[in-house]
C-alpha positions in Angstrom: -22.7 0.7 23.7 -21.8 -2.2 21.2 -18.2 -2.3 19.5 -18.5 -2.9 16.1 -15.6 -4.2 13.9 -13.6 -2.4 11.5 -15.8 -4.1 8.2 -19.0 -2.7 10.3 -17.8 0.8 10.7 -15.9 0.9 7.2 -19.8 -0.5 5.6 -21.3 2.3 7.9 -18.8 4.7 6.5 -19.2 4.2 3.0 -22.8 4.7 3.1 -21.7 8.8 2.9 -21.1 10.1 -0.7 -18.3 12.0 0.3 -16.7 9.7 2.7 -16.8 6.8 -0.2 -15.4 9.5 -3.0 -12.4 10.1 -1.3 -12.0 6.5 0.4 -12.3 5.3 -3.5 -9.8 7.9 -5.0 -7.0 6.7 -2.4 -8.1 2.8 -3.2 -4.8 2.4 -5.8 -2.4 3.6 -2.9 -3.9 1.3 -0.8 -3.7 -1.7 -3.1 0.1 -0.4 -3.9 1.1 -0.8 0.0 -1.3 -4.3 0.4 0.8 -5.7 -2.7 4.3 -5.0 -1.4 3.4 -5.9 2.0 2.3 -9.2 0.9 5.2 -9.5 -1.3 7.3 -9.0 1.0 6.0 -11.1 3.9 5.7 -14.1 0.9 9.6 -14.0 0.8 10.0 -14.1 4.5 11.9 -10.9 4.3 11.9 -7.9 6.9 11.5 -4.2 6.2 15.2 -3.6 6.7 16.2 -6.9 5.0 14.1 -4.8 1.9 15.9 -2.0 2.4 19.2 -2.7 2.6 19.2 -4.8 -0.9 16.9 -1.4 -2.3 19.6 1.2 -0.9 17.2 2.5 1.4 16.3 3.2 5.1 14.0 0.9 6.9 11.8 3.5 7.8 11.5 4.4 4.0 10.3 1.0 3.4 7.5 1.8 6.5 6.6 5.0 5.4 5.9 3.2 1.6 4.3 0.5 3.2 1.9 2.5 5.3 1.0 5.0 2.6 2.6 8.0 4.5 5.2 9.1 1.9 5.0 9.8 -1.9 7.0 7.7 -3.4 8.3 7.8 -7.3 6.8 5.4 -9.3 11.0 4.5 -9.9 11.2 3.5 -6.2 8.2 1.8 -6.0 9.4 -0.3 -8.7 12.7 -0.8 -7.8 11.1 -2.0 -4.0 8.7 -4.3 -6.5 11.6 -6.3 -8.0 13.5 -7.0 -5.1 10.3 -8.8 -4.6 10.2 -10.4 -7.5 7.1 -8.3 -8.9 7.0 -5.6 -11.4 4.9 -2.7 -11.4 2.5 -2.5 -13.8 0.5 1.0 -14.9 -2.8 0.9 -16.1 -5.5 3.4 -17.3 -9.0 3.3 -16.5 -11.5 5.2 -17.7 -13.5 6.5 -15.2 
């Protein structure tokens, strides 16, 4: 039985309609989490080095990170300038 990699399966994946519906409606929570990741690793900061300057718990900062909580779009801001980004909120037609 060959292994394939994550980009293999996630191709394979997508292939089914429903499958890529779904994995394309959560697409802006996943960019949201990618971004402050990246934004945070850029300024050599930890999760609780985050937290602690955003009033919050490390795990907080995991959980928004990960994609497991729902987060206000006022905390995901506020965790977005301590980075030195700003959210920005756009429509799209689709």
């Amino acid at each position: 039985m060959k292994t394939q990699s994550w980009k293999e399966l996630k191709k394979a994946m997508l292939q089914d309609p429903d499958f890529k519906r779904e994995y394309d409606a959560l697409e802006p929570e996943f960019r949201i989490s990618s971004e402050l990741i990246q934004a945070r690793l850029d300024k050599k900061l930890t999760q609780q080095q985050v937290a602690d300057k955003a009033g919050m718990t490390q795990n907080m900062i995991a959980k928004l990170e990960s994609g497991t909580t729902n987060s206000s779009i006022a905390t995901i801001s506020r965790v977005a300038g301590i980075l030195g980004k700003e959210l920005k909120l756009v429509a799209v037609n689709r």
